[in-house]
Backbone as CSV, one residue per row, in Angstrom:
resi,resn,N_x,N_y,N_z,CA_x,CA_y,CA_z,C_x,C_y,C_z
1,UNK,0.821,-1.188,0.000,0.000,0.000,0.000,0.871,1.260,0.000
2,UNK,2.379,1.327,0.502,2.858,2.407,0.603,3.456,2.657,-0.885
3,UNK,4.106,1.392,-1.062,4.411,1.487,-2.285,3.650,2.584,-3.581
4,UNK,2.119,1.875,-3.550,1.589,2.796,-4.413,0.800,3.791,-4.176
5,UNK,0.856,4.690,-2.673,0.761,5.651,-2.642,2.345,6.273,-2.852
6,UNK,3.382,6.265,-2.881,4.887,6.751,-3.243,4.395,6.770,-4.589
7,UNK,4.174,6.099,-5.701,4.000,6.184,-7.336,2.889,6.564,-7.539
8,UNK,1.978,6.565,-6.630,1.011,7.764,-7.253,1.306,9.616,-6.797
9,UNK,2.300,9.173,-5.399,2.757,10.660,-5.534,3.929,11.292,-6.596
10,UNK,5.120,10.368,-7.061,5.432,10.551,-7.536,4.890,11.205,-9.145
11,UNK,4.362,10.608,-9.561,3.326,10.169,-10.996,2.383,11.893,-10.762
12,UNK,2.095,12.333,-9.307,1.584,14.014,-9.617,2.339,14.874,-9.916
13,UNK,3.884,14.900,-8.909,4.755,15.874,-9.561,5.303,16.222,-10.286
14,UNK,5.144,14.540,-11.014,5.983,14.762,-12.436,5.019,15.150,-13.473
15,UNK,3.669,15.106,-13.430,2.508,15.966,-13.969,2.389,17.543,-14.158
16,UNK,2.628,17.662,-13.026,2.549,19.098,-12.245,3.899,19.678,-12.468
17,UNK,4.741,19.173,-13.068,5.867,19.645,-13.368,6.629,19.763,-14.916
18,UNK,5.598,19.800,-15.769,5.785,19.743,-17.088,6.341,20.531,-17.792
19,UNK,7.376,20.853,-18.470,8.230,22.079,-18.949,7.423,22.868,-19.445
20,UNK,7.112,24.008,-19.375,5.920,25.156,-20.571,6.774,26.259,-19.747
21,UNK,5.685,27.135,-21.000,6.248,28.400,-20.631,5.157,29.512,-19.762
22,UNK,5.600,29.504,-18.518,4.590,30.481,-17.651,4.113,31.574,-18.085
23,UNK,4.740,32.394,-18.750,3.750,33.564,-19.421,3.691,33.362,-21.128
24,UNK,3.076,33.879,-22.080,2.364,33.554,-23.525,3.744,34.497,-24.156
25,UNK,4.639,33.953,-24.991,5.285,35.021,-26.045,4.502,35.999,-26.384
26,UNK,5.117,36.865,-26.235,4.184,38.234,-26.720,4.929,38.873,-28.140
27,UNK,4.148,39.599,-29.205,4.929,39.806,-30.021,6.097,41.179,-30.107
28,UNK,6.293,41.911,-28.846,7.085,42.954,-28.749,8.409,42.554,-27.718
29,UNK,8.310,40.842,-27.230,9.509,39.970,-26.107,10.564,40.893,-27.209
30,UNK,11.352,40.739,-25.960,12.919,40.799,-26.187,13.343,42.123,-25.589
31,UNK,14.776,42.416,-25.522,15.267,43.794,-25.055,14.941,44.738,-26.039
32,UNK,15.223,45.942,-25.616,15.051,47.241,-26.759,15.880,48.350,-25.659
33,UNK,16.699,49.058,-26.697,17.101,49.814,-26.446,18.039,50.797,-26.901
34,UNK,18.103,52.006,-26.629,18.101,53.335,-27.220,18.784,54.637,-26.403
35,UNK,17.636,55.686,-26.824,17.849,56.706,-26.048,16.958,58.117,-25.454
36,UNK,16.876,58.262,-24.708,15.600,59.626,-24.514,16.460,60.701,-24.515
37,UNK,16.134,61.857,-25.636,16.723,62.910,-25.992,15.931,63.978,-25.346
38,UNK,16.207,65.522,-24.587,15.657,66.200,-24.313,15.299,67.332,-25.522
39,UNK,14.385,68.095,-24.861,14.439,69.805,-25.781,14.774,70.680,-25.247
40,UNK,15.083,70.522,-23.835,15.611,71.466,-22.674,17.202,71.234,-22.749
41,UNK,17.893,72.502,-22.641,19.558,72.684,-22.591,19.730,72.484,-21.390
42,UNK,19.429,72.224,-20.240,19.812,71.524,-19.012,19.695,70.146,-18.935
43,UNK,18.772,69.393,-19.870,18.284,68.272,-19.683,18.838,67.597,-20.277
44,UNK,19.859,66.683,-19.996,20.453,65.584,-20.689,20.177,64.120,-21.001
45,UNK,20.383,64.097,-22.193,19.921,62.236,-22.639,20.375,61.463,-21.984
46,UNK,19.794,60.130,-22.260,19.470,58.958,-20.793,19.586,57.707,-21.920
47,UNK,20.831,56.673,-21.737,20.345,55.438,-22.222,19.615,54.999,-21.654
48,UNK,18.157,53.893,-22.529,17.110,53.514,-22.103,17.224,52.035,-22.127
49,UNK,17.182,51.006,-21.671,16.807,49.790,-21.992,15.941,49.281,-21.310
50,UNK,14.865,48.800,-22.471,13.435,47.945,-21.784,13.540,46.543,-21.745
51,UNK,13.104,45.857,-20.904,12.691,44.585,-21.332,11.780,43.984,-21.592
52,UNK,11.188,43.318,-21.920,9.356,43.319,-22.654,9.628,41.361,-22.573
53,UNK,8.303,40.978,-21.725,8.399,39.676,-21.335,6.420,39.538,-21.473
54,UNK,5.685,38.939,-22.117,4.440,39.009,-22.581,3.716,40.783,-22.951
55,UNK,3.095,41.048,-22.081,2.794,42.397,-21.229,3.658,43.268,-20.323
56,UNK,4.388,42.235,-19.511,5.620,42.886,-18.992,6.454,43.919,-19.170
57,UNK,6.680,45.258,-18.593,7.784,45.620,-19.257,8.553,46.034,-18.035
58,UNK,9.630,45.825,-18.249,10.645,46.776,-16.999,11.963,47.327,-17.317
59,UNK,12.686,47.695,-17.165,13.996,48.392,-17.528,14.458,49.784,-16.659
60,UNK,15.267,50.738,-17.070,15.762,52.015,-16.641,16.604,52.669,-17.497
61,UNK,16.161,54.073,-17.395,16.838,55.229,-17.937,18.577,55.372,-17.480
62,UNK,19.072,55.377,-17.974,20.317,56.225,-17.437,20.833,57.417,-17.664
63,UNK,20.654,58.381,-16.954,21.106,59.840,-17.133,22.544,59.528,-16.265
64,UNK,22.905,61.125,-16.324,24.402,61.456,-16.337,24.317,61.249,-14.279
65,UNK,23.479,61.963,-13.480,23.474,61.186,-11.792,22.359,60.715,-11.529
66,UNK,21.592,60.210,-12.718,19.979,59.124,-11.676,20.083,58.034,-12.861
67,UNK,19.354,57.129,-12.761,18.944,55.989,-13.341,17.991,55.287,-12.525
68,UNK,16.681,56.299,-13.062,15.437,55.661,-12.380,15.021,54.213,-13.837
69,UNK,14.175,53.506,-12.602,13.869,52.197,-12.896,12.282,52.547,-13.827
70,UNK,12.068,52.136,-15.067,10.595,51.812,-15.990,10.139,50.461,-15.765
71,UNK,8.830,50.860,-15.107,7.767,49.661,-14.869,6.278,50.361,-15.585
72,UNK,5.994,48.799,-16.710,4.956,49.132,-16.968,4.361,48.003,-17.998
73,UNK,3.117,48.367,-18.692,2.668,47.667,-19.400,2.211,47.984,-21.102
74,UNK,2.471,46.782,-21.897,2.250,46.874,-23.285,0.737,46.303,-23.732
75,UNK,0.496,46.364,-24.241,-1.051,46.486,-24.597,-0.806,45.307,-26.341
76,UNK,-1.955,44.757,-26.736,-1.938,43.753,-27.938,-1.687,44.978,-28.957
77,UNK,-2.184,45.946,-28.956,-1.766,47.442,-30.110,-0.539,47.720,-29.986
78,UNK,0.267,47.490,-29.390,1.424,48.103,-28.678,1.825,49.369,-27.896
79,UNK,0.503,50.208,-27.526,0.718,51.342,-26.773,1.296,50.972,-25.566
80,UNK,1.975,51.642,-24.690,2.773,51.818,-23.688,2.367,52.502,-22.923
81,UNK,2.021,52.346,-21.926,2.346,52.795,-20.287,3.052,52.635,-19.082
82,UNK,3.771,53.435,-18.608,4.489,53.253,-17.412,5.064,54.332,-16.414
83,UNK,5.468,54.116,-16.028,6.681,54.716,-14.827,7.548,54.735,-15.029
84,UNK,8.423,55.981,-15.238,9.783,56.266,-14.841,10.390,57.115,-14.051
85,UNK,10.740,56.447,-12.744,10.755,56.929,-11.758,9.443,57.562,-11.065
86,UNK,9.398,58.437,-10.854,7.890,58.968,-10.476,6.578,59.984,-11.951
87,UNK,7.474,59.652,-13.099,7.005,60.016,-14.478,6.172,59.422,-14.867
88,UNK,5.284,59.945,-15.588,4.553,59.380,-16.541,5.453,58.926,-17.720
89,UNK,5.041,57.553,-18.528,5.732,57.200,-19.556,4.759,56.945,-20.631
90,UNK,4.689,57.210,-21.670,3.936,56.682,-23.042,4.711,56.185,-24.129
91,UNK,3.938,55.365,-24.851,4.550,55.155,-26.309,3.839,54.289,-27.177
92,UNK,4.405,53.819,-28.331,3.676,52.920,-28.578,4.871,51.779,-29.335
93,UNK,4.746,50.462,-29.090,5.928,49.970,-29.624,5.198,48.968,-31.457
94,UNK,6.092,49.663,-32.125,5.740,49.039,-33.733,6.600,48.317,-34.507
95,UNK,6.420,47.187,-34.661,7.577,46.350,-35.445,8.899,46.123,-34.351
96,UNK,9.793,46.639,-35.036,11.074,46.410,-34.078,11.939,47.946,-33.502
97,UNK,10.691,48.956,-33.538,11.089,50.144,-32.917,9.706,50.531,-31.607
98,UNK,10.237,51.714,-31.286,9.549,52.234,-29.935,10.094,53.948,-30.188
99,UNK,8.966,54.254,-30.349,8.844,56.033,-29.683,8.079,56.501,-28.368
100,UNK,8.198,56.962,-27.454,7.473,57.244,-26.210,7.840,58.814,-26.023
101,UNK,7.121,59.240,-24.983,7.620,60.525,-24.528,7.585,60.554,-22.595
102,UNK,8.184,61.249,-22.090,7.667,61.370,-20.612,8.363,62.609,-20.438
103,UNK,8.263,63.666,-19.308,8.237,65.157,-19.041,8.128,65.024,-17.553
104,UNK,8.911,66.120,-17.008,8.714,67.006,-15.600,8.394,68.078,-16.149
105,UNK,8.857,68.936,-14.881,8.775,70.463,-14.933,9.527,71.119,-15.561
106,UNK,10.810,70.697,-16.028,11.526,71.641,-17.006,11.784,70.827,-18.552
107,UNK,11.294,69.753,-18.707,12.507,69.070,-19.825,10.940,68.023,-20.179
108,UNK,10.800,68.293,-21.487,10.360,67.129,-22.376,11.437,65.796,-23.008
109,UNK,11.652,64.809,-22.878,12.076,63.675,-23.065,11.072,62.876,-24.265
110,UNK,12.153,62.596,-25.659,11.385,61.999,-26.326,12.793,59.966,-26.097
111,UNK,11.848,58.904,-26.532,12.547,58.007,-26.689,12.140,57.296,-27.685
112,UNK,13.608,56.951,-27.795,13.511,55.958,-30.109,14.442,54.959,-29.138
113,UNK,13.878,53.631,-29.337,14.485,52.618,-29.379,13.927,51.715,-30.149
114,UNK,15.442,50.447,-30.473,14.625,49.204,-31.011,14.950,48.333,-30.520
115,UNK,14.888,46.881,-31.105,14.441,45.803,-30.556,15.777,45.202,-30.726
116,UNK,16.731,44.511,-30.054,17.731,43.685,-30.403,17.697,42.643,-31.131
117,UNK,18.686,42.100,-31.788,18.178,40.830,-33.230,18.829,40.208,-32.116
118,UNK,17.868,39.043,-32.435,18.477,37.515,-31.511,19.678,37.208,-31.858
119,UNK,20.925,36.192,-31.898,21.548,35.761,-32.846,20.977,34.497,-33.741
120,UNK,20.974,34.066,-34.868,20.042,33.116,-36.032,20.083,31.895,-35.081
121,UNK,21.057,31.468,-33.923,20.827,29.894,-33.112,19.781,30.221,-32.338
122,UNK,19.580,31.284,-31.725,18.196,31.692,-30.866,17.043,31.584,-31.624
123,UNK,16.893,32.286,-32.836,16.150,32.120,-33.560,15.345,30.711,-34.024
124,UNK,16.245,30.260,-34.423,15.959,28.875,-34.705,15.257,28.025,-33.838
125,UNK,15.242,28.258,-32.360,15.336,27.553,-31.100,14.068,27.719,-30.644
126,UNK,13.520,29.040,-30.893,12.353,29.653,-30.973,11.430,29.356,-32.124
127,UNK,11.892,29.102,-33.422,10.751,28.718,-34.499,10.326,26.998,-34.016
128,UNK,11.104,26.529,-33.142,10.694,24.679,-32.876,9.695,24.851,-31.705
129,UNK,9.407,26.058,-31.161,8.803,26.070,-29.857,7.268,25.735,-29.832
């Protein structure tokens, strides 16, 4: 009797433990990244890199002394919303680029990024999935 309660426990976890993928490929996955340019002469550009994981997005700006953290979300259209730092963020991401904008009190911030190319073995690895 113990026996086959042990192989019927066994026999759940290995059920319950089936390789997949926890969140759905989304079609904007992968890194992206760029730069947010100001229109203000005090305001200096910020490398940007996002990461985009279904809906997911997270990443950070880097200016010249902050590098606040972007949390937010992508939409099936690809519009953009988020946070940077305590900012509003917009955009919309198309193909294998991204334009957004976000603003304080002195400095409009525009951002152009794109999407990194896999290398062709990733690729490949991904068309068997």
């Amino acid at each position: 009797m113990k026996r086959l309660l042990y192989v019927a426990s066994i026999a759940s976890l290995l059920l319950l433990s089936q390789p997949g993928d926890v969140y759905a490929d989304g079609p904007y996955d992968g890194e992206w990244t760029g730069f947010a340019i100001s229109t203000g002469k005090r305001c200096k550009q910020a490398a940007v890199t996002l990461n985009v994981a279904g809906n997911v997005v997270v990443g950070q700006a880097k200016f010249e002394a902050d590098a606040p953290n972007i949390h937010g979300t992508v939409w099936a259209d690809g519009t953009f919303g988020a946070t940077i730092g305590f900012q509003h963020l917009t955009g919309k991401f198309i193909d294998d680029k991204f334009s957004g904008t976000f603003k304080n009190a002195e400095c409009i911030w525009k951002l152009f990024l794109t999407r990194m190319k896999l290398p062709p073995e990733t690729n490949a690895v991904m068309a068997r999935r």
